[in-house]
C-alpha positions, 0 to 999 in steps of 0.5 A: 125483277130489279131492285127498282121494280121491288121498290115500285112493288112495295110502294104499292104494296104498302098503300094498298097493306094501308086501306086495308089495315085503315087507322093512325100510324105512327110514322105517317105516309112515310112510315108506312110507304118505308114498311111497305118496302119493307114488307116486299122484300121480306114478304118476298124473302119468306116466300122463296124461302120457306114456302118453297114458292120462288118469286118470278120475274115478272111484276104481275105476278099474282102470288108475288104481289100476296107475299109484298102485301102480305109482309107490309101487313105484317110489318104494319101490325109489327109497326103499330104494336111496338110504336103506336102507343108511344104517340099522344093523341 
């Protein structure tokens, strides 16, 4: 997949990490669209790299789309964590 196709991914991908993970973030739409990015390319790096499942070139893969939102999950809750307080409400 080119860049542009990981870009697309991980705008998906951080939408659908957000329904999932429903609440106030700290950074808005953007934010959470930015992670979501974010979290495809690393979702998709930790994939390749350490469970030994190289990631394929195509975009409906199954198991790329579970690292993409599995790693804006992650970055999501990173996110929350670190910054979620520092907001008044």
């Amino acid at each position: 997949m080119s860049v542009i196709s990981w870009i697309v991914l991980g705008l998906l991908a951080g939408a659908i990490a957000k329904i999932l993970l429903p609440g106030r973030d700290p950074g808005g739409l953007i934010g959470t669209t930015l992670i979501g990015v974010a979290g495809a390319f690393t979702g998709g790096w930790l994939s390749a790299r350490y469970l030994d499942r190289p990631i394929a070139n195509e975009f409906y893969d199954g198991p790329t789309w579970v690292a993409a939102i599995g790693g804006s999950l992650v970055l999501l809750i990173v996110y929350r964590l670190l910054f979620g307080h520092s907001r008044s409400r």
